[in-house]
LOBA-475903 format. One record per atom (N, C-alpha, C, CB): z, y, x; atom name; residue in one letter; residue number from 1. Coordinates in Angstrom, 1 decimal. Glycine has a CB too. Example, Ala and Ser with C-alpha at 12.3 -4.5 7.8 and 13.67 -1.06 7.14 Angstrom:
BEGIN
{pz->7.8&py->-5.7&px->13.2&site->N&code->a&pos->1}
{pz->7.8&py->-4.5&px->12.3&site->CA&code->a&pos->1}
{pz->7.8&py->-3.3&px->13.2&site->C&code->a&pos->1}
{pz->9.0&py->-4.5&px->11.3&site->CB&code->a&pos->1}
{pz->7.1&py->-2.2&px->12.8&site->N&code->s&pos->2}
{pz->7.1&py->-1.1&px->13.7&site->CA&code->s&pos->2}
{pz->7.9&py->0.0&px->12.9&site->C&code->s&pos->2}
{pz->5.7&py->-0.6&px->14.1&site->CB&code->s&pos->2}
END
This chain:
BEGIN
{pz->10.9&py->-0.5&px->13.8&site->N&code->x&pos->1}
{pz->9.4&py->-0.7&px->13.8&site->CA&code->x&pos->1}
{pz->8.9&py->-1.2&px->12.5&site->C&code->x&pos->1}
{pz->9.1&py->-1.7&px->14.9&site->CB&code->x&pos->1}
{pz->9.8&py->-2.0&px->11.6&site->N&code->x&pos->2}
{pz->9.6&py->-2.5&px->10.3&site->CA&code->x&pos->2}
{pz->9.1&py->-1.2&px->9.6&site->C&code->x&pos->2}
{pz->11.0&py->-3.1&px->9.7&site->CB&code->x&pos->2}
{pz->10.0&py->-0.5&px->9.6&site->N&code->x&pos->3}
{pz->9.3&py->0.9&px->8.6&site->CA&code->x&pos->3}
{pz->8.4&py->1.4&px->8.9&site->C&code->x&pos->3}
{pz->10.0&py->2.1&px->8.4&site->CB&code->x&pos->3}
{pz->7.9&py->1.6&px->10.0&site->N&code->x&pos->4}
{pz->6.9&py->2.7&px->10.5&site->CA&code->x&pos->4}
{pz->5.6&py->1.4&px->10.0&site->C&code->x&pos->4}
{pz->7.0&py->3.4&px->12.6&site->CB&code->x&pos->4}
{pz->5.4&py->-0.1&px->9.8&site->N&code->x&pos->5}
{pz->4.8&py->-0.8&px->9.2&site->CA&code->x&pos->5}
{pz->4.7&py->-0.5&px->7.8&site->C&code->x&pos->5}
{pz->5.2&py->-1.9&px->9.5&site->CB&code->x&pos->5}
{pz->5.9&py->-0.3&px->7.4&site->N&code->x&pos->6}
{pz->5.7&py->-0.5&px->5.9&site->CA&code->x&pos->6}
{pz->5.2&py->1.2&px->5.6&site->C&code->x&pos->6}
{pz->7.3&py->-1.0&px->4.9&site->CB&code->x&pos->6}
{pz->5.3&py->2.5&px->5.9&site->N&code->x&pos->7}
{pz->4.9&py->2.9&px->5.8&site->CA&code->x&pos->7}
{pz->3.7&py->3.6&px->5.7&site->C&code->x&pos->7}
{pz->5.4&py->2.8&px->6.0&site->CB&code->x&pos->7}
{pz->3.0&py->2.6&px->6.8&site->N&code->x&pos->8}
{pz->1.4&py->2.7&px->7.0&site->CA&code->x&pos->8}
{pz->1.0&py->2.0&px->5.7&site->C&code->x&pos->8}
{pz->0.8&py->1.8&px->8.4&site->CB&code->x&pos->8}
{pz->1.5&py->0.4&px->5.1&site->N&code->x&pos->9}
{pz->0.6&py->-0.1&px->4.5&site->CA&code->x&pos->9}
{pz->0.8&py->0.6&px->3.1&site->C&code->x&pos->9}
{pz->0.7&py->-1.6&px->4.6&site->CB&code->x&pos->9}
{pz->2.4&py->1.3&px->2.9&site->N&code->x&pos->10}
{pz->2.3&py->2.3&px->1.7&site->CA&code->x&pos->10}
{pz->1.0&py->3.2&px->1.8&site->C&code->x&pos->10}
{pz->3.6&py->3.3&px->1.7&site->CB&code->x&pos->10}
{pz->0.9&py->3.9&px->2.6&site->N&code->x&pos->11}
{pz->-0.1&py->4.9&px->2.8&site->CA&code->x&pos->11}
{pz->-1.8&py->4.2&px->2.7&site->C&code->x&pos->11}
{pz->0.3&py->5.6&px->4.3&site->CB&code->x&pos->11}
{pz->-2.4&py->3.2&px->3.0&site->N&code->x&pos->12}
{pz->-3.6&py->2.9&px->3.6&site->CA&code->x&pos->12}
{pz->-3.3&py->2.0&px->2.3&site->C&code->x&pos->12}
{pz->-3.9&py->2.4&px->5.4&site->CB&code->x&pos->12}
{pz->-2.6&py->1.1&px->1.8&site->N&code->x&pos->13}
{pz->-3.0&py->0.8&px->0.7&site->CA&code->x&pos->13}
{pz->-2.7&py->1.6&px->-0.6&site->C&code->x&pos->13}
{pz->-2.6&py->-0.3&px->0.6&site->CB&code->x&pos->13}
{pz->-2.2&py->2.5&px->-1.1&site->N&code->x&pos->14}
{pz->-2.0&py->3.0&px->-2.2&site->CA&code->x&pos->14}
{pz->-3.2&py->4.1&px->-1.8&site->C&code->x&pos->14}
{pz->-0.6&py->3.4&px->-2.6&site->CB&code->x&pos->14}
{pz->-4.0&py->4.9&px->-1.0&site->N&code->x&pos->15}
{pz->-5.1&py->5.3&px->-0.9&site->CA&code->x&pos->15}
{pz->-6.2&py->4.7&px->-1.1&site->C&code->x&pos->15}
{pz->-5.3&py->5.6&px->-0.1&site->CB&code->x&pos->15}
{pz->-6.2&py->3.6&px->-0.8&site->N&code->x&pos->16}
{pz->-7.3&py->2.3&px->-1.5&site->CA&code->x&pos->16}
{pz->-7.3&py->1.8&px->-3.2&site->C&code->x&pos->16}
{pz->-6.8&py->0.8&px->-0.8&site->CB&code->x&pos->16}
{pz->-5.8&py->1.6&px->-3.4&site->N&code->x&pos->17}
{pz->-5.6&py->1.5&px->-4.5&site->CA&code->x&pos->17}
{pz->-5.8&py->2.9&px->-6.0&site->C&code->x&pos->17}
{pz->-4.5&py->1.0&px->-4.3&site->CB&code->x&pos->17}
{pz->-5.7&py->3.6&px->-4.9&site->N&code->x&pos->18}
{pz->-6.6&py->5.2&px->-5.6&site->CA&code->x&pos->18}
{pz->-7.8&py->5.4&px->-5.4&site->C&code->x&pos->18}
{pz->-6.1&py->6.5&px->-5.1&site->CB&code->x&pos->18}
{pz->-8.4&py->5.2&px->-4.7&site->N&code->x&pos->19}
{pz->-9.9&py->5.1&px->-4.5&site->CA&code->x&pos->19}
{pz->-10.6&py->4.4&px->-5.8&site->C&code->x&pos->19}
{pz->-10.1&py->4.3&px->-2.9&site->CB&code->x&pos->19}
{pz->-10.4&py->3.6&px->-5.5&site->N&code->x&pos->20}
{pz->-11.0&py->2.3&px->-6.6&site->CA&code->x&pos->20}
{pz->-10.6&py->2.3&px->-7.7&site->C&code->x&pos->20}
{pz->-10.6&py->0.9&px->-6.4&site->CB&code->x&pos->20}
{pz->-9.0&py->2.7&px->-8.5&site->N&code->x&pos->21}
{pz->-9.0&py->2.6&px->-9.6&site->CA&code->x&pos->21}
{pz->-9.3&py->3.8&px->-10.3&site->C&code->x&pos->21}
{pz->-7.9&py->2.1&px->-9.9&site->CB&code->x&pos->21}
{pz->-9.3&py->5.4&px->-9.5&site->N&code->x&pos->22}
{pz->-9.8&py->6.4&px->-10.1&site->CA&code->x&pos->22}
{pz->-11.4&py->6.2&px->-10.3&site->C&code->x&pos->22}
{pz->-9.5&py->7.6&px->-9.2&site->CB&code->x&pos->22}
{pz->-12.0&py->5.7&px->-10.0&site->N&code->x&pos->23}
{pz->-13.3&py->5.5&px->-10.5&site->CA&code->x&pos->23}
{pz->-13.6&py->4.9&px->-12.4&site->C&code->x&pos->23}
{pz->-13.9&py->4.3&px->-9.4&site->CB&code->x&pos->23}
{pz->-12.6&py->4.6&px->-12.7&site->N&code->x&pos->24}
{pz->-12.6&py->4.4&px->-14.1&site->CA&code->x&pos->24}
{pz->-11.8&py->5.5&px->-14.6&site->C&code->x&pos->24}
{pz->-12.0&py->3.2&px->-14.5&site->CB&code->x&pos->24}
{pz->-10.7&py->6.1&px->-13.9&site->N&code->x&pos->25}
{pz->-10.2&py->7.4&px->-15.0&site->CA&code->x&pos->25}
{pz->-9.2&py->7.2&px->-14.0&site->C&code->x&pos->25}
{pz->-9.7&py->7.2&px->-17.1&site->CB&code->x&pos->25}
{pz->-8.5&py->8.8&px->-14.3&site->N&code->x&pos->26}
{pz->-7.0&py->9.0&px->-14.0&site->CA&code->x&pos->26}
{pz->-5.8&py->7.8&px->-13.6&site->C&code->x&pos->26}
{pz->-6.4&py->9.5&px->-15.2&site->CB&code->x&pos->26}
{pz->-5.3&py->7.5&px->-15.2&site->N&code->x&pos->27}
{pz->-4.4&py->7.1&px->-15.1&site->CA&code->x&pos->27}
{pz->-4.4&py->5.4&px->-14.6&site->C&code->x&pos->27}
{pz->-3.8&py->7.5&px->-16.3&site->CB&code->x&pos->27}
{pz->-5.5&py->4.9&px->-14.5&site->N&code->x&pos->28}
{pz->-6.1&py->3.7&px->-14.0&site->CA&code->x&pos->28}
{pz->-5.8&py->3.9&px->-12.4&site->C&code->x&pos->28}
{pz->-7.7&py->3.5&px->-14.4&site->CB&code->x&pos->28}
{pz->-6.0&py->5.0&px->-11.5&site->N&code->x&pos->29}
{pz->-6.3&py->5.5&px->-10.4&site->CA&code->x&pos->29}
{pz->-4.5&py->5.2&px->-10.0&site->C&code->x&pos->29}
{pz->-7.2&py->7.2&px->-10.5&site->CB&code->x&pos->29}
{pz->-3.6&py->5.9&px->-10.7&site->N&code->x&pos->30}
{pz->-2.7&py->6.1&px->-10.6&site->CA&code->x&pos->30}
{pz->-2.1&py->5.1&px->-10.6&site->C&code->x&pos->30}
{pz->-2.4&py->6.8&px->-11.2&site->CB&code->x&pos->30}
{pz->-2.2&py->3.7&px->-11.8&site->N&code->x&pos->31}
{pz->-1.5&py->2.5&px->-11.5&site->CA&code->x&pos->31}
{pz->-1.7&py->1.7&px->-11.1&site->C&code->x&pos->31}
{pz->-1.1&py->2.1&px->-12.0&site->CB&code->x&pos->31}
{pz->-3.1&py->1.9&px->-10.3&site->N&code->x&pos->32}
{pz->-3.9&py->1.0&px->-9.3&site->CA&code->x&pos->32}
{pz->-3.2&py->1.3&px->-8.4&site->C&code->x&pos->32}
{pz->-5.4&py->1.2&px->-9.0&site->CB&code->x&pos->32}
{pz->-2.7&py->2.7&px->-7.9&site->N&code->x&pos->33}
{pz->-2.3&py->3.2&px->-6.4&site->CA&code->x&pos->33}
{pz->-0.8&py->2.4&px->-6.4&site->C&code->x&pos->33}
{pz->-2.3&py->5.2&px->-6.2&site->CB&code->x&pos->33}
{pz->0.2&py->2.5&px->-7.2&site->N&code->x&pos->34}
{pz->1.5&py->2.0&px->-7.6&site->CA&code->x&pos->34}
{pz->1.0&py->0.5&px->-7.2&site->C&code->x&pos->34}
{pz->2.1&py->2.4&px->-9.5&site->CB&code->x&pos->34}
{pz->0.8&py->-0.4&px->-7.7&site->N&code->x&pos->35}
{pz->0.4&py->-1.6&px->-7.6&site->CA&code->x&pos->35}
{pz->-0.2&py->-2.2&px->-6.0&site->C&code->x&pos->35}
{pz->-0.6&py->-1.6&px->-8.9&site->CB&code->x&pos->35}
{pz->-0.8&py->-1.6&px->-5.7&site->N&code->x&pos->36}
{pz->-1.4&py->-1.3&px->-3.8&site->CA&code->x&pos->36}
{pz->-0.5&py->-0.6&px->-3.2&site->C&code->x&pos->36}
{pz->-2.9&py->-0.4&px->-3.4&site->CB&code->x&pos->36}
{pz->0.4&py->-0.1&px->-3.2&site->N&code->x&pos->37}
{pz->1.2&py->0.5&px->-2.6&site->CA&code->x&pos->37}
{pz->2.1&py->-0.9&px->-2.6&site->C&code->x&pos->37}
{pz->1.8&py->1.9&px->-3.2&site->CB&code->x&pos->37}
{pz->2.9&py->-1.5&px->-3.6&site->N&code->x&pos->38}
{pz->3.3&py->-2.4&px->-3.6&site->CA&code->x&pos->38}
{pz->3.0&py->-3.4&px->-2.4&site->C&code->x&pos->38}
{pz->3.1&py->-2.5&px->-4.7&site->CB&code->x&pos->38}
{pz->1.9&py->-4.0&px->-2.6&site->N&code->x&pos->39}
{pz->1.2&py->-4.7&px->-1.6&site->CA&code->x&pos->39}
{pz->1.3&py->-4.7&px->0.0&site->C&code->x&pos->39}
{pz->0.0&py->-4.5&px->-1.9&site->CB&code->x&pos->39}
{pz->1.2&py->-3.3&px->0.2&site->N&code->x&pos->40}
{pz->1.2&py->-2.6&px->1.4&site->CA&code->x&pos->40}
{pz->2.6&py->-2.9&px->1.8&site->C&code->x&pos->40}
{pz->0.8&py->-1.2&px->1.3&site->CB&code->x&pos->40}
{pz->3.7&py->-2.9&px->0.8&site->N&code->x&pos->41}
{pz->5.2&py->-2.5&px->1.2&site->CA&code->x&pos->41}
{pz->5.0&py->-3.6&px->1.3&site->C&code->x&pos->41}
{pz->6.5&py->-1.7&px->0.4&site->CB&code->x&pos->41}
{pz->4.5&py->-5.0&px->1.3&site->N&code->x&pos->42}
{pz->5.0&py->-6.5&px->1.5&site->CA&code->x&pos->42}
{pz->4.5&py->-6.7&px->2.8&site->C&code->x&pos->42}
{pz->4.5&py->-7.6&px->0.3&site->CB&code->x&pos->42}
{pz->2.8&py->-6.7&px->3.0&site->N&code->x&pos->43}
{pz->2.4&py->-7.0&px->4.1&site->CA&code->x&pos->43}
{pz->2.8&py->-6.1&px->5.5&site->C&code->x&pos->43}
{pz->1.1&py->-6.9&px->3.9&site->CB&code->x&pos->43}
{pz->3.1&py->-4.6&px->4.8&site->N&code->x&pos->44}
{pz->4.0&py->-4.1&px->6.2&site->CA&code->x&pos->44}
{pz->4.9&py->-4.6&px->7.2&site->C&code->x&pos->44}
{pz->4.8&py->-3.4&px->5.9&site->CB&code->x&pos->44}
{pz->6.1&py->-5.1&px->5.4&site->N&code->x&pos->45}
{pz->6.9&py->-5.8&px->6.0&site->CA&code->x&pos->45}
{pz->6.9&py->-7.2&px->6.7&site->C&code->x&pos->45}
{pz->7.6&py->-5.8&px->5.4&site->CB&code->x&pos->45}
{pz->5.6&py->-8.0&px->6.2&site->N&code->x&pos->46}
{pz->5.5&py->-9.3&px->7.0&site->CA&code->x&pos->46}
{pz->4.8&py->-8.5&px->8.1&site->C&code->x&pos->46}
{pz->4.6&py->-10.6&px->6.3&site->CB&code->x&pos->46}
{pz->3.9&py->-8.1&px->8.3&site->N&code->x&pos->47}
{pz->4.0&py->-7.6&px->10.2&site->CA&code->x&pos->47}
{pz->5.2&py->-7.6&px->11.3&site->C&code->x&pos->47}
{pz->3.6&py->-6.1&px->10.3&site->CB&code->x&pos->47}
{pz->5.7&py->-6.5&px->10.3&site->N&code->x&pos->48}
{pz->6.6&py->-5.7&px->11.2&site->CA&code->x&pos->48}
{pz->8.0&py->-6.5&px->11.4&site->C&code->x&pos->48}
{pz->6.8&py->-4.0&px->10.5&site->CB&code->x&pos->48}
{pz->7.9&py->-8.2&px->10.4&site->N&code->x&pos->49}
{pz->9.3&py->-8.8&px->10.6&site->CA&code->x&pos->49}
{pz->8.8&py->-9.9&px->11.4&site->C&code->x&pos->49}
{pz->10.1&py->-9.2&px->9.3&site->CB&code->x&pos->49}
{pz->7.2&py->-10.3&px->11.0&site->N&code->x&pos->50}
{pz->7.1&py->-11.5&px->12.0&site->CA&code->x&pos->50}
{pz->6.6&py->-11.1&px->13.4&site->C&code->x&pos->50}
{pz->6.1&py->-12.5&px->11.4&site->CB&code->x&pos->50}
{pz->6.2&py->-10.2&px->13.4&site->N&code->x&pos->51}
{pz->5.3&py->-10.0&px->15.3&site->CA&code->x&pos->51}
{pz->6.5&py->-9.0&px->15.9&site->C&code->x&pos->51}
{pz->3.1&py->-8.7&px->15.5&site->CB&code->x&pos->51}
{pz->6.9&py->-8.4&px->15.4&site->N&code->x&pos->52}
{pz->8.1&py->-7.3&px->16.4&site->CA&code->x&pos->52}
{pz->9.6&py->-7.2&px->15.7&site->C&code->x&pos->52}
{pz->7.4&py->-5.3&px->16.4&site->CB&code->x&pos->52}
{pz->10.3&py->-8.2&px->15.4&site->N&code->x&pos->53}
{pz->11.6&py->-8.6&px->15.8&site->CA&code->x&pos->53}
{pz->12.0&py->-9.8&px->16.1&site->C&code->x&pos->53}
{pz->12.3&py->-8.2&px->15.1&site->CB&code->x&pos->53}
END
């Protein structure tokens, strides 16, 4: 269940984090998304380790 968390917050935040940083250029877009993806892989995993195991 952990992954299928972290996989969402990969997805729903590094789309956010592309959203927002492509508004200034490309490669901004790109290491905004890297950086929110990140985020996502942490809060995933605090969901998916503190409510369901």
């Amino acid at each position: 269940m952990t992954k299928l968390f972290i996989f969402i917050g990969i997805t729903a935040f590094g789309w956010i984090g592309w959203w927002l940083g492509s508004k200034v250029g490309f490669m901004t877009g790109f290491i905004s998304s890297i950086a929110a993806s990140m985020v996502g892989v942490y809060i995933g995993w605090r969901i998916g380790h503190d409510y369901f195991e």
